[in-house]
FIDREN-674068 format. One record per residue: residue number from 1; residue in one letter; x, y, z of N, C-alpha, C, O in turn. Coordinates in pm, whole numbers, plus 32768, in hexadecimal, padded with zeros to 4 digits. Atoms other than C-alpha are relative to their C-alpha. Layout:
% residues N
ATOM nr rest nX nY nZ caX caY caZ cX cY cZ oX oY oZ
ATOM NUM A X Y Z X Y Z X Y Z X Y Z $
...
//
This chain:
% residues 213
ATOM nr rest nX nY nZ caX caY caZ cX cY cZ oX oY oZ
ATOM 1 X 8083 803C 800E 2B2B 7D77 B341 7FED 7FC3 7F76 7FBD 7F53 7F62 $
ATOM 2 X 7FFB 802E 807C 2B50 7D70 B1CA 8037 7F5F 7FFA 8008 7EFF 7FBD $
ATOM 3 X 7F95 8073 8037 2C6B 7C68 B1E8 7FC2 7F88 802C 7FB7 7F1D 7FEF $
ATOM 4 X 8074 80AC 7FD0 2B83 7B6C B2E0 7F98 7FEE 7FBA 7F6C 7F7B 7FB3 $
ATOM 5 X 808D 8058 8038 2A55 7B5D B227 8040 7FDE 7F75 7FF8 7F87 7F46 $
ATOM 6 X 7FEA 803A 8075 2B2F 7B25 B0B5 804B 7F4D 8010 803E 7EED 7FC5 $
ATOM 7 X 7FEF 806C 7FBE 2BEE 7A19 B1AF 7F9F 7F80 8027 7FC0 7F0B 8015 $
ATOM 8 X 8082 804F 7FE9 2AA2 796E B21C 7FEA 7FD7 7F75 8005 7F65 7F4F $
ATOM 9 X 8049 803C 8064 2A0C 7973 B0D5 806C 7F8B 7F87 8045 7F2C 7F44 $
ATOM 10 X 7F92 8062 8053 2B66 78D2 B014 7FDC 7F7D 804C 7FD0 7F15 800B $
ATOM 11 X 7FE9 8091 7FD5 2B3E 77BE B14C 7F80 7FCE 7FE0 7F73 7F55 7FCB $
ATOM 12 X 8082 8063 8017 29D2 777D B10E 800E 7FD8 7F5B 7FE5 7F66 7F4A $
ATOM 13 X 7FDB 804E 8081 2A22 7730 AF99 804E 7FA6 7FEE 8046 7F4E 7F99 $
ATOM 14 X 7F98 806E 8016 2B34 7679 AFCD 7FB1 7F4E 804E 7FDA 7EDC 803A $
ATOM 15 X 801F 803A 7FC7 2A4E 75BD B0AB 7F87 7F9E 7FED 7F6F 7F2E 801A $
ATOM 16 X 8027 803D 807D 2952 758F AFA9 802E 7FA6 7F8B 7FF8 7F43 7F5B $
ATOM 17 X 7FA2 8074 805B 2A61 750A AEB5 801D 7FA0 802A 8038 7F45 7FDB $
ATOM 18 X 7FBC 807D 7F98 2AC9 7417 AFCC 7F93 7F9D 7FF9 7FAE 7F2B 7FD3 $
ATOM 19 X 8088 8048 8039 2967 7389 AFAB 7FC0 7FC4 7FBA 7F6F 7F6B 7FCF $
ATOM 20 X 8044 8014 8087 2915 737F AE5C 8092 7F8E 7FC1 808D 7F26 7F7F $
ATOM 21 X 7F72 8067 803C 2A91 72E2 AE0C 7FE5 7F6F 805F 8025 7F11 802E $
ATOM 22 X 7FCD 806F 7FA2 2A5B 71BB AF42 7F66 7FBB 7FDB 7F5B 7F42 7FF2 $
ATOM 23 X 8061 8043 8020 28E2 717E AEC0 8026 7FC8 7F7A 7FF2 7F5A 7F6A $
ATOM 24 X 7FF6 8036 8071 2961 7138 AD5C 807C 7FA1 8024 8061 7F2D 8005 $
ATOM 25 X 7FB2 8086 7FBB 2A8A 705E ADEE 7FAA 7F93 8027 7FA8 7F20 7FFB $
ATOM 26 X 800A 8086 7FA8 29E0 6FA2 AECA 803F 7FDF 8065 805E 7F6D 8089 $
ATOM 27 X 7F83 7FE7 7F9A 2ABB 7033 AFDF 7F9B 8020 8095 7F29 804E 8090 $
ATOM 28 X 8027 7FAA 7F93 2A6B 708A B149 80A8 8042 805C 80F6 801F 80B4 $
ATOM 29 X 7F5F 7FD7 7F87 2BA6 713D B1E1 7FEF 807D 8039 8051 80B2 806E $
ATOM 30 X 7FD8 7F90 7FC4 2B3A 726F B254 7FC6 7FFF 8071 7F88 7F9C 8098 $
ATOM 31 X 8037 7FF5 7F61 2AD6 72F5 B3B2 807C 803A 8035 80E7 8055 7FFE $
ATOM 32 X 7FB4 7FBA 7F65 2B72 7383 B500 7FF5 7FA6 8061 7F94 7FA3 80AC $
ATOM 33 X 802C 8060 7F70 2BA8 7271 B5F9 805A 801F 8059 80D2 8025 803F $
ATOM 34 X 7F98 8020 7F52 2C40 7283 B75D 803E 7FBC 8007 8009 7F50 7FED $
ATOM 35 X 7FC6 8073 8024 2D4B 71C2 B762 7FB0 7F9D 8090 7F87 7F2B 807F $
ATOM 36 X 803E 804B 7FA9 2CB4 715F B8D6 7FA3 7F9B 7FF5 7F98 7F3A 803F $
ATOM 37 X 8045 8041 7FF5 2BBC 70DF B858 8017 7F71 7FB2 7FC2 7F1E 7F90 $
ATOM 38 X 7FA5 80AA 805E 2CAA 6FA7 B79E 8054 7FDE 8054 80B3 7FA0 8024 $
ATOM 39 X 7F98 802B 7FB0 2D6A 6F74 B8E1 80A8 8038 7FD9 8114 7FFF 7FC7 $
ATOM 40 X 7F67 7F91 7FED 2E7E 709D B8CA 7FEB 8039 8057 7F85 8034 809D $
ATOM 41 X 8009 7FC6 7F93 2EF1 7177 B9A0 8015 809A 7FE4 8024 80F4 8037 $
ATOM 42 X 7F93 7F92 8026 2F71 7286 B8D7 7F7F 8011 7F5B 7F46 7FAB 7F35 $
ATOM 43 X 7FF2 7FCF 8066 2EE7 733C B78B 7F5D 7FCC 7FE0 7F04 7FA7 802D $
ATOM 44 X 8088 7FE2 806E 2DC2 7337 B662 8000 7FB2 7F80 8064 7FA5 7F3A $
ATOM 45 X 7FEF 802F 80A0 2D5D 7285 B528 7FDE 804E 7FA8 7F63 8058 7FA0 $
ATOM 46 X 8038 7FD9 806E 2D50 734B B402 8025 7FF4 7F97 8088 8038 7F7D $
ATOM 47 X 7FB4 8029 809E 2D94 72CE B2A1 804E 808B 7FDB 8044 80FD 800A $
ATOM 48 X 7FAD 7F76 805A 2E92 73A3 B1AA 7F8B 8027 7F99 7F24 7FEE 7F76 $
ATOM 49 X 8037 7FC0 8072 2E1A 7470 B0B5 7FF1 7FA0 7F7C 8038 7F47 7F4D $
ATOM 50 X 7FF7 8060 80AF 2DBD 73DA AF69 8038 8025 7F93 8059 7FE9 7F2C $
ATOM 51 X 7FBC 7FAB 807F 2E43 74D3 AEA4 80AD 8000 8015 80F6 8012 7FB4 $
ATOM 52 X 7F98 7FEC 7FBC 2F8B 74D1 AF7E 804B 7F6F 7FCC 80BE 7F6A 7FA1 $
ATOM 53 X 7FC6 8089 7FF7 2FAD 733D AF61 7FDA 8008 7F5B 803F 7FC8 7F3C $
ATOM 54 X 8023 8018 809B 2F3E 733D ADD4 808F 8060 7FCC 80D9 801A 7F87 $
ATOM 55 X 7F88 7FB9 8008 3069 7448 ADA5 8083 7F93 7FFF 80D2 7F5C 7FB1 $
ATOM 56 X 7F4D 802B 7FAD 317C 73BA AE83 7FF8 7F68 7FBB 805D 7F54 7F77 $
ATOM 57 X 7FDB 8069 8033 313E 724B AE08 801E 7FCF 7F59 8050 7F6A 7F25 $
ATOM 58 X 801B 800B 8076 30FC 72A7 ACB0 80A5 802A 7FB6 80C8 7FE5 7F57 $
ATOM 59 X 7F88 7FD0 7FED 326F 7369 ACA5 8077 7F94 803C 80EA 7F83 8015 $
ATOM 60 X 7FB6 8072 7F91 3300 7262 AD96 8052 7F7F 7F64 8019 7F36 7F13 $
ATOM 61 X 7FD2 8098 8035 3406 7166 ACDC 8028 7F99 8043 806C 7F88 80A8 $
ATOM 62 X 802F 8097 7F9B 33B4 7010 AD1D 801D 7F98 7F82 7FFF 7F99 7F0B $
ATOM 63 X 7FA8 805B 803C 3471 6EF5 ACB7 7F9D 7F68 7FF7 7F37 7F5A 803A $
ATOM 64 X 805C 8073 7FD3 33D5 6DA1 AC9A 8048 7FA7 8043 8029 7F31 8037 $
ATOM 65 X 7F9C 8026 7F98 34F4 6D49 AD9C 7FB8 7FF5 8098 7FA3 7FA1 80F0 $
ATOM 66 X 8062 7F8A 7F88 342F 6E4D AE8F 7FBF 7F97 8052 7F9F 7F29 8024 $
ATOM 67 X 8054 8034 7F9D 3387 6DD7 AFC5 7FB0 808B 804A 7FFE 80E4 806B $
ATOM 68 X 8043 7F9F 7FA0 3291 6ED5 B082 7FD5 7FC9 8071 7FBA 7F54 808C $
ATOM 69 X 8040 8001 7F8C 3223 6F21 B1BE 7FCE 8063 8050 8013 80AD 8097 $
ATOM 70 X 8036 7F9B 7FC7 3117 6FED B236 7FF3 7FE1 8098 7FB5 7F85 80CD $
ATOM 71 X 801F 803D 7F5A 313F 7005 B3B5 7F95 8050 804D 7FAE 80C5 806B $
ATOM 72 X 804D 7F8F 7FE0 2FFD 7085 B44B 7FAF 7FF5 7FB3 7F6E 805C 7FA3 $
ATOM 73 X 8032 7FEA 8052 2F47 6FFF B342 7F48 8007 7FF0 7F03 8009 7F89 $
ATOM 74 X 808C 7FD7 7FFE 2DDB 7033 B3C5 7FA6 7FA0 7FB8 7FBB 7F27 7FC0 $
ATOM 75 X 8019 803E 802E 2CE5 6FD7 B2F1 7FFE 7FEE 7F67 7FA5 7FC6 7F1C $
ATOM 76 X 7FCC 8038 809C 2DA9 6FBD B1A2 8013 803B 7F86 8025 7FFA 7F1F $
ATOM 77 X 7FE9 7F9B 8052 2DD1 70FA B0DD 805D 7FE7 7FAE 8057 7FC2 7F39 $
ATOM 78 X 7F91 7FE9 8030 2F18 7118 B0B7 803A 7F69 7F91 8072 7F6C 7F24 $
ATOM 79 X 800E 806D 8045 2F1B 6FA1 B055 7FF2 7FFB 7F9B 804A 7FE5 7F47 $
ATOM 80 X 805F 7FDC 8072 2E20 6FD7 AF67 803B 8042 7F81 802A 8010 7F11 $
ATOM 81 X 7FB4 7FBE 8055 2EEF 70CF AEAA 80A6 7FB3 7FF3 80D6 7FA8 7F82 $
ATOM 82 X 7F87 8023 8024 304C 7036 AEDB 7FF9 7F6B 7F94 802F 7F4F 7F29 $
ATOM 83 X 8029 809E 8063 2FE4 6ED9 AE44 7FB1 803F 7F74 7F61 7FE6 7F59 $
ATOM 84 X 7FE5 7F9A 80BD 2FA9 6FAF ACCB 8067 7FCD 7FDB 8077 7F89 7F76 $
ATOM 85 X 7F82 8015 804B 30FE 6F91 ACCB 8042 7F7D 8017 8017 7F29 8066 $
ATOM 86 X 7FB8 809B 8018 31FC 6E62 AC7A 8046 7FD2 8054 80AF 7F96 803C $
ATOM 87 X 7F93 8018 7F84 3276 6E34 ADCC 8002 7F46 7FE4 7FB5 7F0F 7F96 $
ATOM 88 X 7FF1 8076 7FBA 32E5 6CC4 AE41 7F90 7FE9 8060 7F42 7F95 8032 $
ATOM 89 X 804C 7FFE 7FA4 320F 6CD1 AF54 7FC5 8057 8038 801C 80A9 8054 $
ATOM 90 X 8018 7F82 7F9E 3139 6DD6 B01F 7FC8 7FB9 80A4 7F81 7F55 80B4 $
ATOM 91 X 8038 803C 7FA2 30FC 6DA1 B17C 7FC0 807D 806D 7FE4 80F2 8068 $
ATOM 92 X 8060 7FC6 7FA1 301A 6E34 B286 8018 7FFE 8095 7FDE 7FA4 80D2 $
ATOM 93 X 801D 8032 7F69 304E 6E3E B3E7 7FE4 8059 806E 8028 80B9 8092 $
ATOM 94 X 806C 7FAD 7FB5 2F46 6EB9 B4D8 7FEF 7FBA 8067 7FD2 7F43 8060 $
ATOM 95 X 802B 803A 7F72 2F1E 6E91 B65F 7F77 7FD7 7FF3 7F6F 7F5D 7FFD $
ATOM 96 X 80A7 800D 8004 2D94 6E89 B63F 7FDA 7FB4 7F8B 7FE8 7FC3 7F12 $
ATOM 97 X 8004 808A 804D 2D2B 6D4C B5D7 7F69 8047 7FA2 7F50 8031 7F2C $
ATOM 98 X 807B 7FDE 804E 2BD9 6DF9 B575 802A 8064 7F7F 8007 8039 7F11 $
ATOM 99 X 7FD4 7FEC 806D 2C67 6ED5 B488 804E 7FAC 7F9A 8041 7FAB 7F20 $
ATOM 100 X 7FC2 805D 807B 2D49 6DDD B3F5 7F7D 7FAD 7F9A 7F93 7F97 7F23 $
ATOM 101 X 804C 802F 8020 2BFC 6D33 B3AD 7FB7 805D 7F87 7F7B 8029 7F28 $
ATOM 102 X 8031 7FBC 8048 2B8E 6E47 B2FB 8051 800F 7F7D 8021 7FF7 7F0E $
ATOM 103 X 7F96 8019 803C 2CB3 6E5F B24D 8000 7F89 7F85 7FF7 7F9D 7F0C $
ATOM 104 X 8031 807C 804F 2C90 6CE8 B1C9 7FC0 8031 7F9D 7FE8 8063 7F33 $
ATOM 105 X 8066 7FDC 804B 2B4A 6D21 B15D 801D 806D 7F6D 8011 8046 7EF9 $
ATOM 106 X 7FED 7FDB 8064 2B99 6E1D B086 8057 7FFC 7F5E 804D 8028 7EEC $
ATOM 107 X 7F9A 8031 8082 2CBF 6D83 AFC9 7F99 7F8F 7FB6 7F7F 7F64 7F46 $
ATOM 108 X 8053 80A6 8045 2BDF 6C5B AFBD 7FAF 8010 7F73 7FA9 7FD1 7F0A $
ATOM 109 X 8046 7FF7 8092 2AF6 6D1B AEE9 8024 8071 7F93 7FDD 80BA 7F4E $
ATOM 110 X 7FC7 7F80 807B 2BD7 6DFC AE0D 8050 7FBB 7FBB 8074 7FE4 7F4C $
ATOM 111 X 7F83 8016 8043 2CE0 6D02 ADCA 8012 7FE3 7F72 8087 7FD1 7F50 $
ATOM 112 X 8021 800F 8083 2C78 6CCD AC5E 805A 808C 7FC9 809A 8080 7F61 $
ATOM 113 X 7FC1 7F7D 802B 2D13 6E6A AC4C 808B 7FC7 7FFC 80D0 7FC7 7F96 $
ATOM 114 X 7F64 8001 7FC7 2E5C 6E04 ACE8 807F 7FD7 7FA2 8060 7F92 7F41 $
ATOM 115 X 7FAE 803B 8041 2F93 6DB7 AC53 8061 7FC8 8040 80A6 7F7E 7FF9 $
ATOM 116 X 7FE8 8074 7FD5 3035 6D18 AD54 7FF6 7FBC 8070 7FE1 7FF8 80DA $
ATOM 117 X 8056 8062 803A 2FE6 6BD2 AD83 8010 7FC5 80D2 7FBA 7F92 8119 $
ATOM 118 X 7FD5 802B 7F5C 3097 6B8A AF14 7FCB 8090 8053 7FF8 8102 8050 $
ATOM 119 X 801B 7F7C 7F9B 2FD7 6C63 B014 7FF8 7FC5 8091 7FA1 7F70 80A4 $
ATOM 120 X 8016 803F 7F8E 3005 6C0A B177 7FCD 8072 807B 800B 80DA 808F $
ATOM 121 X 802C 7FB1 7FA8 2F37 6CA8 B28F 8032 7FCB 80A5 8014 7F54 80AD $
ATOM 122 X 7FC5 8022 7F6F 2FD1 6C75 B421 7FC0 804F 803E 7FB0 80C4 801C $
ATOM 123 X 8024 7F8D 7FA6 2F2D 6CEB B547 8059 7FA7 8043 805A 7F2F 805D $
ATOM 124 X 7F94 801B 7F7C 3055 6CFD B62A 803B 80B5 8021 803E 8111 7FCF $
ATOM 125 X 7FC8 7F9C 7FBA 30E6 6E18 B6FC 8097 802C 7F84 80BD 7FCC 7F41 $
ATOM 126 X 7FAA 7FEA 8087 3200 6EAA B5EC 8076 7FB7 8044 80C5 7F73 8001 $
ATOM 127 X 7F6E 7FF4 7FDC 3316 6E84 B714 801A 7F50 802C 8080 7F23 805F $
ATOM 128 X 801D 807A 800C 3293 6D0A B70C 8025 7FA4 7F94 8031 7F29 7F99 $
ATOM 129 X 7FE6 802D 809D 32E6 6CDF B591 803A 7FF8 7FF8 8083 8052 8021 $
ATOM 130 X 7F75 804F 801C 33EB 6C11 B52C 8020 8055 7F65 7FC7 8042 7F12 $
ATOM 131 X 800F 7F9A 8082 3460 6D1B B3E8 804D 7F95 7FC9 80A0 7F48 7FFB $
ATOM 132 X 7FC2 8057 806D 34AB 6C6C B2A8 8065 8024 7FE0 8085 8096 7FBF $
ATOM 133 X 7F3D 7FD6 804D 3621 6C48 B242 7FD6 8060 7F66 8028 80AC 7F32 $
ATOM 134 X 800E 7FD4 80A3 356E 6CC0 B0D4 7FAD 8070 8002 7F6D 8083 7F9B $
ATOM 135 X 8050 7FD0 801C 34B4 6DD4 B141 804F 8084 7FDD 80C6 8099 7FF3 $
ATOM 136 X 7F7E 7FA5 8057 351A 6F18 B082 7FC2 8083 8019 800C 80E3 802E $
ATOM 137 X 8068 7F80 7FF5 33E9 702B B0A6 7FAF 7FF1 8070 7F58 7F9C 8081 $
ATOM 138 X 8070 7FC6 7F81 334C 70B1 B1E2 7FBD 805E 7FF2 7FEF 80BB 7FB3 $
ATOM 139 X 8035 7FC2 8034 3231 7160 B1DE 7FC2 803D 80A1 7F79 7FEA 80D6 $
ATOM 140 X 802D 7FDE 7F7D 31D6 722E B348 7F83 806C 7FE1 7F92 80CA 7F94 $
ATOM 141 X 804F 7F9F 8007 30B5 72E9 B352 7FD6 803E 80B2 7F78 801B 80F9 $
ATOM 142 X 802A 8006 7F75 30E2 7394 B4B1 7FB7 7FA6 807C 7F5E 7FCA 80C8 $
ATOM 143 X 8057 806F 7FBF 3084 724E B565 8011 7FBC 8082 7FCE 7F6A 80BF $
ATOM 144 X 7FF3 7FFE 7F3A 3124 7253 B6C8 8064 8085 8024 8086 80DD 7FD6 $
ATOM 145 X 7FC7 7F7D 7FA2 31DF 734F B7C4 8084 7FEC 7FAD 80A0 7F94 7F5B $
ATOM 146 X 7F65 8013 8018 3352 73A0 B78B 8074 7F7B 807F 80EC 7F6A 806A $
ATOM 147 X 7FBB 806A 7FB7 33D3 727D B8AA 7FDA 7FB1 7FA0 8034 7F8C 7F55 $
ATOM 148 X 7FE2 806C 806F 332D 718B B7BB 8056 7FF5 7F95 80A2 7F94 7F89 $
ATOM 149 X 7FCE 7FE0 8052 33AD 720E B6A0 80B4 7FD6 8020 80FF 7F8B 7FE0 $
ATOM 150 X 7F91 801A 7FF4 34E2 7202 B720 805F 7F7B 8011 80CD 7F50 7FEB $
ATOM 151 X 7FA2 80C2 803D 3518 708D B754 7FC7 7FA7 7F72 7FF2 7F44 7F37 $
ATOM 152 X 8013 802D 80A2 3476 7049 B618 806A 7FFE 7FBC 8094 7F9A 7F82 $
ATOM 153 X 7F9F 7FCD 8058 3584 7109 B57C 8085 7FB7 8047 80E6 7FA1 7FFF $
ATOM 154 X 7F82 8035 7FE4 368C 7065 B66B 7FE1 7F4F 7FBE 8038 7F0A 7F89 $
ATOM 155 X 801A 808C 8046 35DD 6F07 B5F5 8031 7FDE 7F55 806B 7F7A 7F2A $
ATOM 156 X 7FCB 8039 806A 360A 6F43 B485 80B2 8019 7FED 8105 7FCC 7FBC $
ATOM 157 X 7F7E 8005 8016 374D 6FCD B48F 804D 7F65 8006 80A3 7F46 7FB3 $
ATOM 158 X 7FCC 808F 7FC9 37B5 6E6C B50E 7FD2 7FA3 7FAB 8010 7F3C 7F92 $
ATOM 159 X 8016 8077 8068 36F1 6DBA B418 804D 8036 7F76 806B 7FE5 7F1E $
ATOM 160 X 7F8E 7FF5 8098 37CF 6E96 B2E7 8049 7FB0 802E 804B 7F40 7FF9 $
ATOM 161 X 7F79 801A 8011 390D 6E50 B397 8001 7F59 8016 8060 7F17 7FEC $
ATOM 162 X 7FF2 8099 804F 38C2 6CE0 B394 7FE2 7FD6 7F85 8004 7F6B 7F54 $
ATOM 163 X 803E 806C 8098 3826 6C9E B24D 8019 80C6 7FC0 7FC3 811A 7FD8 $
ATOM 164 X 7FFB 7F9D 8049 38BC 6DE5 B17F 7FD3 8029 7F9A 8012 8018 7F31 $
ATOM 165 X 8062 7FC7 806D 37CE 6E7A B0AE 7FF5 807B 7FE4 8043 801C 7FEC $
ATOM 166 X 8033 7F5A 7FF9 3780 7027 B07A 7F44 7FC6 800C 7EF2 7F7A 7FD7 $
ATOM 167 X 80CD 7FF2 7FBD 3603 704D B121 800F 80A3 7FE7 805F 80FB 8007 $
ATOM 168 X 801A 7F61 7FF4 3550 7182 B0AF 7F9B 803A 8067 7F2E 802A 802F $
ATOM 169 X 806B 7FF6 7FAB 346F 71F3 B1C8 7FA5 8090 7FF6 7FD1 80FC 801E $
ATOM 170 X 805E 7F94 800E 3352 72E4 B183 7F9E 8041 807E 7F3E 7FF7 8095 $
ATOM 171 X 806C 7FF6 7FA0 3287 7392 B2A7 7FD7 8084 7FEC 8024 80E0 7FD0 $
ATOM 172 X 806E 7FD6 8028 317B 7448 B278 7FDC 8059 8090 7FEF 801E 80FA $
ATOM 173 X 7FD4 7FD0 7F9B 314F 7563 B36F 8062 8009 8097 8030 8016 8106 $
ATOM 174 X 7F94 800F 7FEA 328B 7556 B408 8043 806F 805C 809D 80B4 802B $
ATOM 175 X 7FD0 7F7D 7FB4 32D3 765F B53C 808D 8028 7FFC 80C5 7FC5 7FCC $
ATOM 176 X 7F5B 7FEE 7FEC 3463 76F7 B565 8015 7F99 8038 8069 7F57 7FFB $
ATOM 177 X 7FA4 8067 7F9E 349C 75E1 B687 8000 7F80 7FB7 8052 7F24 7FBC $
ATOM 178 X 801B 80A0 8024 33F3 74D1 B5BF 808A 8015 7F82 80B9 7FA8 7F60 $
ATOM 179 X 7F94 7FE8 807A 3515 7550 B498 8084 7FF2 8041 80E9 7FC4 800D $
ATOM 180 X 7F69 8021 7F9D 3621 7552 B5BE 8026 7F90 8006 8098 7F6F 7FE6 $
ATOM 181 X 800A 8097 7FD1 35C8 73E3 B62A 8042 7FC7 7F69 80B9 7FA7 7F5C $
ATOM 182 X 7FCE 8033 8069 35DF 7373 B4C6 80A5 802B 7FD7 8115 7FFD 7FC1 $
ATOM 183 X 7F42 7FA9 801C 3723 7427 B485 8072 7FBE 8066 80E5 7F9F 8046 $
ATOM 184 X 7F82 8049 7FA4 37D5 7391 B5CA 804B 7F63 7FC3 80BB 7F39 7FDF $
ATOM 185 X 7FFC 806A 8007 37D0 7255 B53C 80AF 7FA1 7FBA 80E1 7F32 7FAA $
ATOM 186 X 7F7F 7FFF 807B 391B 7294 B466 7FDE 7FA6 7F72 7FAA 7F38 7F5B $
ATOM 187 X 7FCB 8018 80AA 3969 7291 B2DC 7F4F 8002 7FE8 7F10 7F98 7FE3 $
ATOM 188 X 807D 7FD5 8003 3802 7335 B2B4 7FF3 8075 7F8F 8023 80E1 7FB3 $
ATOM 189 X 8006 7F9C 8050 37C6 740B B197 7F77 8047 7FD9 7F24 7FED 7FE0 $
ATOM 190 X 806C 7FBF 804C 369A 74F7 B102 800E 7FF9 7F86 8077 8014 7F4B $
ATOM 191 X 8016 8020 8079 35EE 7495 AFBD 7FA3 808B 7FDF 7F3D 809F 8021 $
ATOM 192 X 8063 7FBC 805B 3555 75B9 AEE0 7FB9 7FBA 7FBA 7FD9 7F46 7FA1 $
ATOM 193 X 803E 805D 8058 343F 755F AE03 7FA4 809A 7FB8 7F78 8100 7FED $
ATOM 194 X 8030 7F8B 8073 33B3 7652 ACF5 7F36 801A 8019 7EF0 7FC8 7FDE $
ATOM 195 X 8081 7FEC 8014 3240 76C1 AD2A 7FC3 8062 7FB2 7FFE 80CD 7FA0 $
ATOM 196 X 8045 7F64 8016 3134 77A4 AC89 801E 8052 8041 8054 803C 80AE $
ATOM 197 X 7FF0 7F87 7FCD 3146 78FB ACC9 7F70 8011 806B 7F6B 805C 80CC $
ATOM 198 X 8077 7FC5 7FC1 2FD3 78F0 AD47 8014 7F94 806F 7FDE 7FC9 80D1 $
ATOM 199 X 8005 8066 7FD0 300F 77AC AE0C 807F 802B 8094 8072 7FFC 8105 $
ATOM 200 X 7F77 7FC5 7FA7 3173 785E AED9 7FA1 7FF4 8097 7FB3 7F9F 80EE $
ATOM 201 X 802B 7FEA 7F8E 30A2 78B3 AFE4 7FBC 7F7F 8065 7FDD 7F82 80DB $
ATOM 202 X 7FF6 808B 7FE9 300D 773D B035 806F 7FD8 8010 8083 7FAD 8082 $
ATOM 203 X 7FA8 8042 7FC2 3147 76CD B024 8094 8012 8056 80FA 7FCE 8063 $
ATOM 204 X 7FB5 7FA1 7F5F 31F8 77B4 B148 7FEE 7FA9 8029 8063 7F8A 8041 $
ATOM 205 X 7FE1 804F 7F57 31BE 76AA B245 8027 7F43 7FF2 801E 7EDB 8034 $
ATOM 206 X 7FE5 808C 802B 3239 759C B16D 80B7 7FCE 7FF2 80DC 8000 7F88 $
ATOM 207 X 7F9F 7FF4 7FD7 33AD 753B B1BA 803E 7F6C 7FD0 802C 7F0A 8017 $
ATOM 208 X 7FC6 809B 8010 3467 7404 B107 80AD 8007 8026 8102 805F 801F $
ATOM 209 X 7F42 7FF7 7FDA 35D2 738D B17B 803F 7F5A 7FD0 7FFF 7EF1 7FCF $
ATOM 210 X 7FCB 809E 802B 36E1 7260 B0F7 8019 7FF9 806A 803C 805B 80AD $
ATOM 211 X 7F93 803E 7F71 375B 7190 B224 804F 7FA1 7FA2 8017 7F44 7F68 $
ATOM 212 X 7F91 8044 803A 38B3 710B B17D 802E 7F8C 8052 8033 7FA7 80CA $
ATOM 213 X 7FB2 803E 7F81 3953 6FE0 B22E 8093 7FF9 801A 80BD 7FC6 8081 $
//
């Protein structure tokens, strides 16, 4: 009983901070949406953590080579935070045209923060997306079943072994099968990454891997 109500009260602060950080932005990204209700068939919208994505991107080395790509990208969090850093490009791509809209919007009015300068938003189906020969960082935040997942992962494989690059792919609650799928793909490795001691526990369900070509 102890442990749910210190649980509750950590999420209602965190939920407060989420508030008070997206009113001084000039952000709207949070909420719980159905994915049903954006024309899916499958799953939930819920942004990452802020503390999770301010960490991992802040740690993250990023080349000004780098290309991103948040797949799943809602309405623009992760964005939001990856464009800080000196990527080449960040890109977005979200089935739900209404979130992508939201999305927009919000780069539209932050981009004065940003540092870089190419942001492209797509609403297209992911297994629809033509993947860039240059793209180098994936960013999953649990954002379809494991069949999707799985030709995603057979899609990029095919875009390394034509255009040979190392892609680091990050996903963000990440079940055993969804770690299997990724792993089949061959020449797949696990990336450590150094966190706080108080922070360890956030980032249990956080899982980065190289795909070599």
């Amino acid at each position: 009983m102890l442990g749910e109500t210190r649980a509750k009260t950590i999420g209602a602060a965190r939920q407060v901070v989420s508030r008070g950080l997206e009113r001084y932005l000039g952000l709207r990204t949070r909420g719980t949406i159905w994915q049903r209700e954006h024309g899916y068939e499958y799953g939930l919208y819920r942004p990452s953590s802020w503390l999770v994505l301010s960490t991992l991107f802040g740690q993250l080395e990023v080349a000004e080579d780098d290309v991103f790509a948040d797949i799943g990208s809602g309405m623009g969090r992760g964005l939001f935070v990856a464009a800080h850093r000196p990527f080449k490009r960040v890109i977005g791509i979200e089935r739900s045209g209404e979130l992508t809209e939201i999305a927009r919007q919000n780069i539209r009015r932050t981009r004065h923060r940003l540092r870089c300068a190419e942001i492209e938003l797509e609403t297209i189906d992911v297994l629809d997306w033509d993947i860039p020969a240059d793209l180098t960082v994936v960013y999953l935040a649990c954002p379809f079943p494991e069949p999707v997942l799985e030709r995603f992962m057979a899609r990029l494989r095919v875009s390394i072994d034509r255009h040979p690059r190392t892609v680091r792919l990050i996903y963000y609650f990440a079940t055993d099968r969804d770690k299997e799928v990724i792993s089949r793909v061959g020449r797949v490795g696990r990336v450590s990454f150094r966190v706080p001691r108080y922070l360890r526990s956030a980032f249990a369900e956080v899982s980065m891997f190289r795909l070599r070509p």
